[in-house]
C-alpha distance (Angstrom), angle and dihedral (degrees) to the residues before:
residue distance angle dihedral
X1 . . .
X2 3.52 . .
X3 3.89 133.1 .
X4 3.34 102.9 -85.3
X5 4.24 91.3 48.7
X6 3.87 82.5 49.7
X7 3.86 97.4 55.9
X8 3.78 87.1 36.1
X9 3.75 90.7 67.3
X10 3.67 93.5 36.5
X11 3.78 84.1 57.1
X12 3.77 91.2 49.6
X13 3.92 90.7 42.3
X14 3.79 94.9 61.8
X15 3.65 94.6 40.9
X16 3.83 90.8 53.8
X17 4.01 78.3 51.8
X18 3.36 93.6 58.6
X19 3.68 102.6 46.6
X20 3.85 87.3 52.1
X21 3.47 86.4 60.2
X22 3.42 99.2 49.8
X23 3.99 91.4 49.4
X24 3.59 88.6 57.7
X25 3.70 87.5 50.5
X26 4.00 90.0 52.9
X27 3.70 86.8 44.8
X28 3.80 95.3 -117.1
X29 3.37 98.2 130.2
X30 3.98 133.9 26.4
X31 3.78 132.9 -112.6
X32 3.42 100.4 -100.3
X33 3.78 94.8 46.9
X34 3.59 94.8 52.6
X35 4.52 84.5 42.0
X36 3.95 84.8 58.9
X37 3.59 101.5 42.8
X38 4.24 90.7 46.0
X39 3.92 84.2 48.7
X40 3.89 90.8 53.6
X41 3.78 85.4 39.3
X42 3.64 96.4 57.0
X43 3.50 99.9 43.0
X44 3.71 89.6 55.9
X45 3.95 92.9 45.8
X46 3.63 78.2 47.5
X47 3.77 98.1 59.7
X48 3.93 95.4 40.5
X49 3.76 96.3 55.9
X50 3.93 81.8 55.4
X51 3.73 96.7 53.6
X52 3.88 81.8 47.1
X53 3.59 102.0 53.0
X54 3.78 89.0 37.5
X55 3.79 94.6 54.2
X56 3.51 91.2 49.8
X57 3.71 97.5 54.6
X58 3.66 85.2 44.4
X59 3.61 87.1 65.6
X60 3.39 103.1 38.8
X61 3.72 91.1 58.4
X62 3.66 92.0 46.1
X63 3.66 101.0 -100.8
X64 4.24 130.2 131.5
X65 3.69 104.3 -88.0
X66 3.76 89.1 -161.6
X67 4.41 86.3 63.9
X68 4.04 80.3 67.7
X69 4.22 107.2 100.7
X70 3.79 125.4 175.2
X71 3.39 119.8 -84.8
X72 3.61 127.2 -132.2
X73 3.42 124.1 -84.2
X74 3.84 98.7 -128.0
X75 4.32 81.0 47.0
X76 3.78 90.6 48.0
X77 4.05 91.3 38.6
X78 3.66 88.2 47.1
X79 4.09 104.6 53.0
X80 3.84 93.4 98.3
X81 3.97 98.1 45.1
């Protein structure tokens, strides 16, 4: 996955955010459902902007980008604990 796929789905992560905001807004889905799916949501937005900023260092030190994978989300989730 390269940058560009990365911020793609970043891109398409925060729209998807958006429109579950707007459902709950129309009523066409409930609190908790759109609570769940933002959860999921984050964690996911959470893991990309890793990859990101790890690619990048990657490069800047001189290193293959592409040997950068996506961490875990309970690794990701767990950086500040």
């Amino acid at each position: 996955m390269d940058d560009k796929n990365v911020l793609d789905r970043i891109h398409g992560l925060v729209d998807e955010e958006h429109e579950l905001r707007q459902q709950l807004a129309q009523g066409k889905l409930s609190a908790s459902e759109e609570h769940a799916r933002l959860k999921e949501l984050e964690e996911a937005l959470d893991q990309c902007w890793d990859l990101l900023r790890r690619r990048r260092a990657a490069r800047e030190v001189g290193n293959d980008p592409n040997a950068e994978q996506a961490h875990a989300v309970t690794e990701v989730e767990g950086y500040l604990q």
